[in-house]
N, CA, C and O atoms as a CHARMM CRD file, in Angstrom:
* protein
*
  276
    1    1 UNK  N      0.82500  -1.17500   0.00000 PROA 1      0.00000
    2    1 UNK  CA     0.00000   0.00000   0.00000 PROA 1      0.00000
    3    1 UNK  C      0.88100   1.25400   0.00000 PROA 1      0.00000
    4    1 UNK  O      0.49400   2.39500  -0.25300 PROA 1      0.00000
    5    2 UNK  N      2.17800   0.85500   0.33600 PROA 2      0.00000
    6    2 UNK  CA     3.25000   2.20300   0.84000 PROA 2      0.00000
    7    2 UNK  C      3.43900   2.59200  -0.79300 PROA 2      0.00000
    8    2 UNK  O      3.74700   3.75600  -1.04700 PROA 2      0.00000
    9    3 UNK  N      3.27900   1.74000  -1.78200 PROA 3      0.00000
   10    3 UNK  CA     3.90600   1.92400  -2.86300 PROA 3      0.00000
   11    3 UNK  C      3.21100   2.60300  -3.48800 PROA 3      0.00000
   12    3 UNK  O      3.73500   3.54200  -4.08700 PROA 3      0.00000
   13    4 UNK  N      1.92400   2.41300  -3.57800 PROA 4      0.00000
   14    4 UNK  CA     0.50000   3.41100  -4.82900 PROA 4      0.00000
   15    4 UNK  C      0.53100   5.06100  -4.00000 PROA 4      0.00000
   16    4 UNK  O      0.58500   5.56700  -2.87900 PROA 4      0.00000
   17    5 UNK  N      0.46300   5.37100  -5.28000 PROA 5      0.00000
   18    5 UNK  CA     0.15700   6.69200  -4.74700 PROA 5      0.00000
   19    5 UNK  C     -0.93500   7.11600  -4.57100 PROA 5      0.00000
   20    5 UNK  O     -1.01200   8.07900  -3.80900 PROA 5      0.00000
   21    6 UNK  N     -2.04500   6.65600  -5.10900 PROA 6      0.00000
   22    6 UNK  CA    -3.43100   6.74000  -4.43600 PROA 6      0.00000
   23    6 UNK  C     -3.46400   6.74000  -2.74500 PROA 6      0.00000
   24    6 UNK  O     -2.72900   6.34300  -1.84000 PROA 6      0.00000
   25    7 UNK  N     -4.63600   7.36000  -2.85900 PROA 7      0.00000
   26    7 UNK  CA    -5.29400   6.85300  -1.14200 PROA 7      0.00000
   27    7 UNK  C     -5.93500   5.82200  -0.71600 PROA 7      0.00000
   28    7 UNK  O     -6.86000   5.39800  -1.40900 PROA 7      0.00000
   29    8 UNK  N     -5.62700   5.23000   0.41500 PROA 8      0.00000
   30    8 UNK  CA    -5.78300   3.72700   0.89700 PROA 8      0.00000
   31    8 UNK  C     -6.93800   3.28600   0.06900 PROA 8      0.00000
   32    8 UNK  O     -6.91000   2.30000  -0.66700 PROA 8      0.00000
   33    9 UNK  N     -8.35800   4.39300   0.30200 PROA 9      0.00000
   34    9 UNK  CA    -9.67100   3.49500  -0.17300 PROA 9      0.00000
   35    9 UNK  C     -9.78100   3.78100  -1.05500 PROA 9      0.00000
   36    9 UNK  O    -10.93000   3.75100  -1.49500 PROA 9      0.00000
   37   10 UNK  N     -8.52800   4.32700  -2.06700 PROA 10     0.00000
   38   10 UNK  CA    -9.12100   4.11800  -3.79200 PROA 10     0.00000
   39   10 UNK  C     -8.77100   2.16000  -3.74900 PROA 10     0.00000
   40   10 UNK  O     -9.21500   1.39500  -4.60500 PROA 10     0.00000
   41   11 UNK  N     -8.20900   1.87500  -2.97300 PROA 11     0.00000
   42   11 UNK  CA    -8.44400  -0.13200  -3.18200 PROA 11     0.00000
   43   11 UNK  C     -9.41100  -0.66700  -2.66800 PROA 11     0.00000
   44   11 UNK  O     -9.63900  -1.87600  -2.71800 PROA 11     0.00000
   45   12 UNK  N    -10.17700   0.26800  -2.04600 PROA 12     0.00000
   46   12 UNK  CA   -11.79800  -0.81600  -1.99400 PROA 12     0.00000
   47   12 UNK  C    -13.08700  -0.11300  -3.00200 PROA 12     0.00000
   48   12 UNK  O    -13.44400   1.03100  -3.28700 PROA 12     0.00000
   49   13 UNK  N    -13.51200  -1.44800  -3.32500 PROA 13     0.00000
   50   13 UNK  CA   -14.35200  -0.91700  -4.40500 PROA 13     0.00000
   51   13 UNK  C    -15.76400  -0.82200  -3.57500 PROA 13     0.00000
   52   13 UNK  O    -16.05500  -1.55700  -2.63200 PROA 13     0.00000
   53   14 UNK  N    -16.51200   0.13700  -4.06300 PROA 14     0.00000
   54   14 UNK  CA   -17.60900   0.69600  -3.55400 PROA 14     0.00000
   55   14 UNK  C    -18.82800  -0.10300  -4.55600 PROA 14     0.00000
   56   14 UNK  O    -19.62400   0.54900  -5.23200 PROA 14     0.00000
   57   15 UNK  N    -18.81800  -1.10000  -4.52800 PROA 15     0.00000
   58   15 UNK  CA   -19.61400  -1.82000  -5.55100 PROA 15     0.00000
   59   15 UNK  C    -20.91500  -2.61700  -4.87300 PROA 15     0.00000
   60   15 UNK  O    -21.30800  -2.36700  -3.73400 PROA 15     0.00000
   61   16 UNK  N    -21.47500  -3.53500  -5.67700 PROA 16     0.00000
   62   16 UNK  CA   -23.37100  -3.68500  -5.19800 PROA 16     0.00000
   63   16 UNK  C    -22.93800  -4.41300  -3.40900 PROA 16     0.00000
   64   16 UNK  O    -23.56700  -4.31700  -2.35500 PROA 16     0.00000
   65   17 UNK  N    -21.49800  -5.17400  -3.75700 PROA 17     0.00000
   66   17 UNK  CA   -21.75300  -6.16200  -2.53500 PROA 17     0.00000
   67   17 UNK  C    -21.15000  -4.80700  -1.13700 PROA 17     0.00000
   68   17 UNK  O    -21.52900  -4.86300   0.03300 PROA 17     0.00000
   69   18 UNK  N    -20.38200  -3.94400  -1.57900 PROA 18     0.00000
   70   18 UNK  CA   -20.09100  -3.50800  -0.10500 PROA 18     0.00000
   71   18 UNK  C    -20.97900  -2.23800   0.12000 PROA 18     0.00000
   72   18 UNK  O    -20.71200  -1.32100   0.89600 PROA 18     0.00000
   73   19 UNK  N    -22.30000  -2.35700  -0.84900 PROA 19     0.00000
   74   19 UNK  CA   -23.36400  -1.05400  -0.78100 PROA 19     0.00000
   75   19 UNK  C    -24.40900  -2.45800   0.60300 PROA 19     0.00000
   76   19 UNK  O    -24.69200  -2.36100   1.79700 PROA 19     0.00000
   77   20 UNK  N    -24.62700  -3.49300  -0.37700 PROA 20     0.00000
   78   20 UNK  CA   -25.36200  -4.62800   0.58400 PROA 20     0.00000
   79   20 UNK  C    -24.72000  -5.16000   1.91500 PROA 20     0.00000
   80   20 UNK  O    -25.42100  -5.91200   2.59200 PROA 20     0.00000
   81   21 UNK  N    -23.66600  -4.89900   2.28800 PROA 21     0.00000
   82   21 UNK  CA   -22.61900  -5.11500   3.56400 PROA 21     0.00000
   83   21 UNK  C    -23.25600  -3.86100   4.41300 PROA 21     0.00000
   84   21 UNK  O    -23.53100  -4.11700   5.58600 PROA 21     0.00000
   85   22 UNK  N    -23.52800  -2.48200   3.92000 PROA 22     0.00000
   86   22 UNK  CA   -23.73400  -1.36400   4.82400 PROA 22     0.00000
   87   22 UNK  C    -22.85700  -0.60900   5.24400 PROA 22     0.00000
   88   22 UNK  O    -22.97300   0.13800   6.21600 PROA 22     0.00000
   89   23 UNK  N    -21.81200  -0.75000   4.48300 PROA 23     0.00000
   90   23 UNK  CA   -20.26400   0.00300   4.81700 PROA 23     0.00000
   91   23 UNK  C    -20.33500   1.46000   4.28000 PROA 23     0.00000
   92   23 UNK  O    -20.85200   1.73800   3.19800 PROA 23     0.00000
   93   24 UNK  N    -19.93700   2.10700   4.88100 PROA 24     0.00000
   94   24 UNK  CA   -19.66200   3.48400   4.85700 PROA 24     0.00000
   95   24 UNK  C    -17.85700   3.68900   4.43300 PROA 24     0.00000
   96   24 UNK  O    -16.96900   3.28700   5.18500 PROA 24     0.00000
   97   25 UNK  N    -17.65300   4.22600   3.40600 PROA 25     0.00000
   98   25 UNK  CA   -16.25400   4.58100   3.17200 PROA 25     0.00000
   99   25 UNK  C    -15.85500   5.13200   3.56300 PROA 25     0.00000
  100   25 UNK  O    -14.63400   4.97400   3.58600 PROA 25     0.00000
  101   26 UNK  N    -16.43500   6.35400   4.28200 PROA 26     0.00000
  102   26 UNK  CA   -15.35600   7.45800   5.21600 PROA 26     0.00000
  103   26 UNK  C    -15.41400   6.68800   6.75300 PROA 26     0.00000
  104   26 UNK  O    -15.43100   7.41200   7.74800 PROA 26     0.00000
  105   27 UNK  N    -15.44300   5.20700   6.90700 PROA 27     0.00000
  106   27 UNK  CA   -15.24600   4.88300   7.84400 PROA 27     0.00000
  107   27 UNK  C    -13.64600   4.47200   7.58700 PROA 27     0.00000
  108   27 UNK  O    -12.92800   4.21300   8.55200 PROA 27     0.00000
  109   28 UNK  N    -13.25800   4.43900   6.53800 PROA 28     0.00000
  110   28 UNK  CA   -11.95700   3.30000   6.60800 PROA 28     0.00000
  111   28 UNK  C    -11.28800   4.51300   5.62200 PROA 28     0.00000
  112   28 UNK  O    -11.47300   4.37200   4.41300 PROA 28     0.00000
  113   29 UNK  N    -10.54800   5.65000   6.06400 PROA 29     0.00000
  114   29 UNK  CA    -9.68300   6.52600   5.66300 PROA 29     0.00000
  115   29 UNK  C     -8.42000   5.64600   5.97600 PROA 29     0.00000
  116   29 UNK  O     -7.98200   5.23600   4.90100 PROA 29     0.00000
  117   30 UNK  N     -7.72000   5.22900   6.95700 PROA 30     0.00000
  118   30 UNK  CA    -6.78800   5.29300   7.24700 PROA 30     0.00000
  119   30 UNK  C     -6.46600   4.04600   6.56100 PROA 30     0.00000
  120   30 UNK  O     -7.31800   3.18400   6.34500 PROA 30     0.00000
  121   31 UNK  N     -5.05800   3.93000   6.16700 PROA 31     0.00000
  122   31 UNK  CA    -4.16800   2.41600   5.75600 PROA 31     0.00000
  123   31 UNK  C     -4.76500   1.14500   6.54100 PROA 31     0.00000
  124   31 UNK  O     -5.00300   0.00800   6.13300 PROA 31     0.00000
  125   32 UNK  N     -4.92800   1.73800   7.82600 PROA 32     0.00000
  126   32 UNK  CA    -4.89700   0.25900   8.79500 PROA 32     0.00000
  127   32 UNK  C     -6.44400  -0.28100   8.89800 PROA 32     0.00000
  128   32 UNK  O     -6.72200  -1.47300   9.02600 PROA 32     0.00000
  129   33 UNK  N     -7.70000   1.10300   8.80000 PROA 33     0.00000
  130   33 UNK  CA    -8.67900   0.59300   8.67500 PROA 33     0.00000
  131   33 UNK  C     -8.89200  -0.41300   7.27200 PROA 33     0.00000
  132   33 UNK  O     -9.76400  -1.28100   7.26800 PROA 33     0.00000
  133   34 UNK  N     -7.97300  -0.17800   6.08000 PROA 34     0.00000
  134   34 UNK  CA    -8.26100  -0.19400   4.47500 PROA 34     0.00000
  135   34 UNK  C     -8.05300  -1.90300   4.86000 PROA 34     0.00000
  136   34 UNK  O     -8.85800  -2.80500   5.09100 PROA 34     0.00000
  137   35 UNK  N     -6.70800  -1.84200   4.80600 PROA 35     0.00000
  138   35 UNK  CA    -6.40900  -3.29000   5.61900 PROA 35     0.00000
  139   35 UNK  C     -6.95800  -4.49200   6.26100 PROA 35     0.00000
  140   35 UNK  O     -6.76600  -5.68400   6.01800 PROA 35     0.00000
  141   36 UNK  N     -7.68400  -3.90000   7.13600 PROA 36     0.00000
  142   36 UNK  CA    -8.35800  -4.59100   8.10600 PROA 36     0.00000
  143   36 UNK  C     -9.87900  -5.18400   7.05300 PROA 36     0.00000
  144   36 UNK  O    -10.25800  -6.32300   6.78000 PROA 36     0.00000
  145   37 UNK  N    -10.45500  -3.76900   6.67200 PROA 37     0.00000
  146   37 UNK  CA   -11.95900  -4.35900   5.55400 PROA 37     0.00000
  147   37 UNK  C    -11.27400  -5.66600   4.86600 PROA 37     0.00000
  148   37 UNK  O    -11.67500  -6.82100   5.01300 PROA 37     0.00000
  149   38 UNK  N    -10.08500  -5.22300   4.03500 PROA 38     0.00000
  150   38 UNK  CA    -9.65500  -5.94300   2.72300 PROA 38     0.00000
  151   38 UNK  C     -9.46500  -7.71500   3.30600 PROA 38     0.00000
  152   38 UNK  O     -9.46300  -8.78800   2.70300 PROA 38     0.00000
  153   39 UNK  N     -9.32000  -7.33900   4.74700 PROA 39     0.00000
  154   39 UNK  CA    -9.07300  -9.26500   4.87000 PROA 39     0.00000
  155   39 UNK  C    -10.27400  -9.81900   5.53400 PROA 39     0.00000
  156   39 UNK  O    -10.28400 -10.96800   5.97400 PROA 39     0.00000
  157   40 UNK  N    -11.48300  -8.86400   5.62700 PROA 40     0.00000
  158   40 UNK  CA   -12.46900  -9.99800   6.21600 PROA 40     0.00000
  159   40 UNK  C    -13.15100  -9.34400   5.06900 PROA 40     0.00000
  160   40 UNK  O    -14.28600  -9.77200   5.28100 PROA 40     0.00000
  161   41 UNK  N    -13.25900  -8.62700   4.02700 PROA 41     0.00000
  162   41 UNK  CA   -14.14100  -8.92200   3.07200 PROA 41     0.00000
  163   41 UNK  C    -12.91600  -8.48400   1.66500 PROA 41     0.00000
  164   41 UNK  O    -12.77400  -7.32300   1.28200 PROA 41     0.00000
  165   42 UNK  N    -12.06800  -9.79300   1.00900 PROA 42     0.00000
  166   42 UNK  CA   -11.03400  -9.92300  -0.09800 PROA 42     0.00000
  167   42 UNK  C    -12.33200  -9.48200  -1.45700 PROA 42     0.00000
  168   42 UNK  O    -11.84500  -8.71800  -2.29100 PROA 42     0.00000
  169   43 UNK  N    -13.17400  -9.69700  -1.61400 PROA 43     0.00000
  170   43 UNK  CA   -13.39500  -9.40800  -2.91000 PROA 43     0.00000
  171   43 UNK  C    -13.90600  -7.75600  -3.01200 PROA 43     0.00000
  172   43 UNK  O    -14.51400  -7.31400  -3.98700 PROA 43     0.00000
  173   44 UNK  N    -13.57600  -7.04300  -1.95200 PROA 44     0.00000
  174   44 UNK  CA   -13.87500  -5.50900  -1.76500 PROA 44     0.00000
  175   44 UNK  C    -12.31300  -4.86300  -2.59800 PROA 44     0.00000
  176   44 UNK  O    -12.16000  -3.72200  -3.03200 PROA 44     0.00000
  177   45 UNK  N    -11.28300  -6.02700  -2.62800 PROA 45     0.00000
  178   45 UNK  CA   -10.12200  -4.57100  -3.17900 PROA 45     0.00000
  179   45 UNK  C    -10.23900  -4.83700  -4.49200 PROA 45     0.00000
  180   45 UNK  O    -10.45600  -5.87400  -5.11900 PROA 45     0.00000
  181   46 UNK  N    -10.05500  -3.72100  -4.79600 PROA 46     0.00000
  182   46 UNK  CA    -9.90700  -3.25300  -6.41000 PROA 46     0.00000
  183   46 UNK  C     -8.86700  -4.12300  -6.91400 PROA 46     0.00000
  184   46 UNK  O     -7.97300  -4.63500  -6.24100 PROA 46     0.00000
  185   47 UNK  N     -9.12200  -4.28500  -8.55000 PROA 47     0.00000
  186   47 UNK  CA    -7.34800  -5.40400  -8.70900 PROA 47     0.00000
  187   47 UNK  C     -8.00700  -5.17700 -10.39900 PROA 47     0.00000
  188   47 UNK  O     -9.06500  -4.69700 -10.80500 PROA 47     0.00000
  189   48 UNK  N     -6.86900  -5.74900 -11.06500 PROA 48     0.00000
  190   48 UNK  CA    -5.27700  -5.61900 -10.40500 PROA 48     0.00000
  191   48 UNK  C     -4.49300  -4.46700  -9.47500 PROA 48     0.00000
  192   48 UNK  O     -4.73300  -3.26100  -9.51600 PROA 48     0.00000
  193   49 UNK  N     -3.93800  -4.83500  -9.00300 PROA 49     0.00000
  194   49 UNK  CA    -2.72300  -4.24200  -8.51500 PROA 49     0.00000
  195   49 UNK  C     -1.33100  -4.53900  -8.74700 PROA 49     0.00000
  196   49 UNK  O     -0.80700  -5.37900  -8.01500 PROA 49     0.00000
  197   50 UNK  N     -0.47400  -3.83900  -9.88400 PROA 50     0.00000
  198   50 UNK  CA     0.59100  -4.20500 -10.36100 PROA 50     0.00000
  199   50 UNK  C      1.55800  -3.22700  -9.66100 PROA 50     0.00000
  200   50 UNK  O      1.32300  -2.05200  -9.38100 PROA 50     0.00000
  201   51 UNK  N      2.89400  -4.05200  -9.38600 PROA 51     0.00000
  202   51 UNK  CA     3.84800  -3.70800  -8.66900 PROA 51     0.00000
  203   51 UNK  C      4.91400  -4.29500  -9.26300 PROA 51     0.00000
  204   51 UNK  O      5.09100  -5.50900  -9.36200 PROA 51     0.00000
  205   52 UNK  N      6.19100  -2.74400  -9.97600 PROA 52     0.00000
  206   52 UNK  CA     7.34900  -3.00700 -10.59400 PROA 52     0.00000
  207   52 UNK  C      8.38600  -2.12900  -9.39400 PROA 52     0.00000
  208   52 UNK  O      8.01900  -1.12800  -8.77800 PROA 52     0.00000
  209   53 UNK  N      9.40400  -2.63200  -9.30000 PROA 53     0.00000
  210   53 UNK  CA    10.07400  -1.95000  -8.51200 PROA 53     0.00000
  211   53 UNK  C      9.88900  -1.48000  -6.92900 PROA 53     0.00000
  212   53 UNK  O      9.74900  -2.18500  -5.92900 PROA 53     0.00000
  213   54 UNK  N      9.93600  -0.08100  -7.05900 PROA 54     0.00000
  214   54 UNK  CA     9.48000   0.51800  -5.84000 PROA 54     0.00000
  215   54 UNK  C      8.28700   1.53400  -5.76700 PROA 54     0.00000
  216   54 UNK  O      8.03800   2.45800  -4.99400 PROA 54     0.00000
  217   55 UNK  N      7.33700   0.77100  -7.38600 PROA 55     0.00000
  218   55 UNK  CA     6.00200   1.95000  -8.16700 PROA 55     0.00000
  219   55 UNK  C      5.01000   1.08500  -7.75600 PROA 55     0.00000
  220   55 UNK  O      5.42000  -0.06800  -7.88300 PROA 55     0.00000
  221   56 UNK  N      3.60600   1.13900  -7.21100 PROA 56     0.00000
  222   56 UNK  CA     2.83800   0.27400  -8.42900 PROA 56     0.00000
  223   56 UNK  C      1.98500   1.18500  -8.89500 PROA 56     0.00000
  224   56 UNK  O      2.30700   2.33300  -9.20300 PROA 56     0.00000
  225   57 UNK  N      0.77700   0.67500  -8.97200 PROA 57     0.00000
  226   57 UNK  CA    -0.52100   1.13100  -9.44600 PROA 57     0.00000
  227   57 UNK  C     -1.71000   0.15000 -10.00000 PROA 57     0.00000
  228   57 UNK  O     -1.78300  -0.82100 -10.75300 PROA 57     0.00000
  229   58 UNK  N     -2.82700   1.14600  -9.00600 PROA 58     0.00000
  230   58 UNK  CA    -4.05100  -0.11700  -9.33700 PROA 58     0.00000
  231   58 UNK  C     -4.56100   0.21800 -10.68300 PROA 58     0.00000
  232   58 UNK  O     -4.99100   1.31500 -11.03900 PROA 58     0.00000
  233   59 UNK  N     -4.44300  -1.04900 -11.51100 PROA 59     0.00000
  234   59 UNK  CA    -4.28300  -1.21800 -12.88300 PROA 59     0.00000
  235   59 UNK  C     -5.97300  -0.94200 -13.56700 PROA 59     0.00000
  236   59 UNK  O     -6.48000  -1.90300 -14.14600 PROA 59     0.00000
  237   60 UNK  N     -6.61000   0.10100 -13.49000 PROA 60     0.00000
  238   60 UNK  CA    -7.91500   0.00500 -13.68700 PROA 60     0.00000
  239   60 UNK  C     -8.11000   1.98700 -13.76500 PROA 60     0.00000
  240   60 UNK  O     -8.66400   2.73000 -12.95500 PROA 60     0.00000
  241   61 UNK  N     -7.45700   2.29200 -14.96600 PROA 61     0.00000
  242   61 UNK  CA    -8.09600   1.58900 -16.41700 PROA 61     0.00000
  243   61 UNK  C     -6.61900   0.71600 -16.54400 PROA 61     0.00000
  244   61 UNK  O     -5.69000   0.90800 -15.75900 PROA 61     0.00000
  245   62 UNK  N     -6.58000  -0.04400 -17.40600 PROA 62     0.00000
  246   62 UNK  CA    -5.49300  -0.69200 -17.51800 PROA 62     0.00000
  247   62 UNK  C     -4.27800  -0.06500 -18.99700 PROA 62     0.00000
  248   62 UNK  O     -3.53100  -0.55300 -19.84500 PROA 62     0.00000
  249   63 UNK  N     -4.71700   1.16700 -18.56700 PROA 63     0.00000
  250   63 UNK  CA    -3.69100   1.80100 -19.70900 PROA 63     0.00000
  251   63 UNK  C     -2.39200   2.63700 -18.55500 PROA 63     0.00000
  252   63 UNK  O     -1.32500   3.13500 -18.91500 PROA 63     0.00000
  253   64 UNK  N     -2.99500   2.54700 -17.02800 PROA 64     0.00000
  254   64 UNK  CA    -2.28600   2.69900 -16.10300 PROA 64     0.00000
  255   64 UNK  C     -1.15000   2.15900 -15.73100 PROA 64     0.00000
  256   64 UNK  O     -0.18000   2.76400 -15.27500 PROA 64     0.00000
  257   65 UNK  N     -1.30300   0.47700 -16.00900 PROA 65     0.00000
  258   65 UNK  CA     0.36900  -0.28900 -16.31100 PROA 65     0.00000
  259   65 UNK  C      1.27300   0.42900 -17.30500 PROA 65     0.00000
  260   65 UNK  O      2.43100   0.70000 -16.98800 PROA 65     0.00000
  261   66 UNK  N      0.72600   0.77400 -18.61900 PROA 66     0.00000
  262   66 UNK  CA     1.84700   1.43700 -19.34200 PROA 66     0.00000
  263   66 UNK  C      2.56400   2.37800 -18.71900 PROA 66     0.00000
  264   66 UNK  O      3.78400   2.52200 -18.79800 PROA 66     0.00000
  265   67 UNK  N      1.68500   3.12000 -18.00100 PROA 67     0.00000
  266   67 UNK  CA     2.73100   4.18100 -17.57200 PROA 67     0.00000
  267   67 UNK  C      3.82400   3.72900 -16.71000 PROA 67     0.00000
  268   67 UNK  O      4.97000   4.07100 -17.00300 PROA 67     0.00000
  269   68 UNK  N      3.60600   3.00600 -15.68900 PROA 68     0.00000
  270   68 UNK  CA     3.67800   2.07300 -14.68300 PROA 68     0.00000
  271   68 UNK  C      5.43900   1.88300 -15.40200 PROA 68     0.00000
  272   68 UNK  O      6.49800   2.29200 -14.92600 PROA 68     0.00000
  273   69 UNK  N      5.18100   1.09800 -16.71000 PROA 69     0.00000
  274   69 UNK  CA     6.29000  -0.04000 -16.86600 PROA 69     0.00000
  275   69 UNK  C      6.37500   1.19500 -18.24400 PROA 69     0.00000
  276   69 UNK  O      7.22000   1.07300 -19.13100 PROA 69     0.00000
């Protein structure tokens, strides 16, 4: 997460299942809250997530790797 330059909850996706969960996104600003969602609910992070070096970036649109690499 140290590596994207985005903010923590551009990796959770705000989609039908975490609208039906009841989650609020400005609950999980911080890295450690982002974290914590992403391992009791894995199909909430955004992906890909490609990582070259010491860059990445969540690959969506996926013209974002080019820049990337």
């Amino acid at each position: 997460m140290e590596l994207l330059p985005n903010e923590p909850t551009d990796l959770v996706r705000e989609d039908n299942h975490f609208k039906e969960l009841g989650l609020n996104i400005g609950d999980y600003r911080s890295a450690g809250a982002v974290v914590d969602l992403l391992l009791e609910h894995p199909k909430l992070m955004q992906r890909p997530v490609v990582v070259r070096g010491d860059q990445a970036v969540i690959a969506r649109p996926s013209e974002l790797v080019e820049e990337l690499l």
